[in-house]
N, C-alpha and C positions, 0 to 999 in steps of 0.2 A: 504494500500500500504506500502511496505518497501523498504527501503533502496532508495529512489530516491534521496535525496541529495549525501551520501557519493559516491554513484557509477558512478555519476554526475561530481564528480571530475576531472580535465582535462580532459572534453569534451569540444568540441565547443558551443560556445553560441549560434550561432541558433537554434541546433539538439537541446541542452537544453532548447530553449522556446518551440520549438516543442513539446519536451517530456510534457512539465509542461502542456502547456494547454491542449495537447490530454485526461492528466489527468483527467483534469474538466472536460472533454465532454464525455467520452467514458463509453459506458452500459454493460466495464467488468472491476473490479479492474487491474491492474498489478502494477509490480515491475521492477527496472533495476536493471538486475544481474551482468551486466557486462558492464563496459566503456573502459577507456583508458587503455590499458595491456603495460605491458612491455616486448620485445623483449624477454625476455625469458621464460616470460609467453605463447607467441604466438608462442615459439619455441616447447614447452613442448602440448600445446593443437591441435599444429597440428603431432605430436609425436603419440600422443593418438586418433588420428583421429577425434576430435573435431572438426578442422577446418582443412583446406584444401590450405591455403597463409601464406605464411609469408611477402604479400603484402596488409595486412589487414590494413583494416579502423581504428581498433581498436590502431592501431600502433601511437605513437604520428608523425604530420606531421612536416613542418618546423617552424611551429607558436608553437609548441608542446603539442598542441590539440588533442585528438582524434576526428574522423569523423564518430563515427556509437556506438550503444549501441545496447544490448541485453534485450529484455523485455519478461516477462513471466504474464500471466495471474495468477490472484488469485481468486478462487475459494472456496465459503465455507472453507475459511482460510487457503489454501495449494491452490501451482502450480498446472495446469490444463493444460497439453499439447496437449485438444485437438484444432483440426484446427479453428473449430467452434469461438472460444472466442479469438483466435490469430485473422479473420476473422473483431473481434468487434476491435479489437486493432489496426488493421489498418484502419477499419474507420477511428476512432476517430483520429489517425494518420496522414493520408491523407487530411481529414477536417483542421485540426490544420496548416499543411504546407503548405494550401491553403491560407490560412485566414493570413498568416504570410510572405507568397512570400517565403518559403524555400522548395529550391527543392531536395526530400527524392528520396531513394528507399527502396523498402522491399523486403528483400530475400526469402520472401513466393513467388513472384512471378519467380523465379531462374528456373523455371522448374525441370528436370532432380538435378540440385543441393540446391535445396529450403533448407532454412535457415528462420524457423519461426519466430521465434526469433528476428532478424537481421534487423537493421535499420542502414541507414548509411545518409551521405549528400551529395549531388553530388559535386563533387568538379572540 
């Protein structure tokens, strides 16, 4: 796995225990690519059609925390975007925010605008 601490950086502390233990439990590596953005980070990414709010979780709130992180599966030592192993990450995901009383969402389930990647905290 990489980069889990630094990307970890102003997030919220639950989403962050979330992330840690789904770690331990989950039967596909990943990594967090992406945490707390700055407003013109999230200016620029929905610019480029990346994202689609500039009322993103990723946004610091009034605690000036973010509420949501980006994970990608790692495979045989490089990202893996298929759905299959995003699929193992939210197990382990789900399990974790069970076992922890935090209540997630995941943008695989978005329908129409799924977002695999995309983990937030309900707030």
């Amino acid at each position: 796995m990489k980069n889990l601490s630094k990307n970890l950086e102003g997030v919220n502390l639950d989403l962050i225990c979330v992330v840690k233990k789904a770690i331990e439990i989950t039967e596909v590596d990943f990594s967090v690519v992406d945490g707390l953005r700055t407003k013109e980070e999230q200016r620029q990414l929905v610019l480029e059609g990346k994202s689609w709010t500039m009322g993103s979780y990723h946004l610091a709130d009034e605690t000036g925390k973010a509420n949501a992180v980006d994970l990608y599966p790692w495979v045989n030592g490089e990202t893996n975007h298929n759905s299959k192993y995003y699929k193992l990450i939210a197990k382990a995901m789900f399990r974790a925010s069970q076992e922890l009383k935090v209540i997630i969402e995941w943008g695989g389930l978005w329908g129409s605008r799924e977002d695999m990647p995309h983990w937030q905290k309900v707030i």
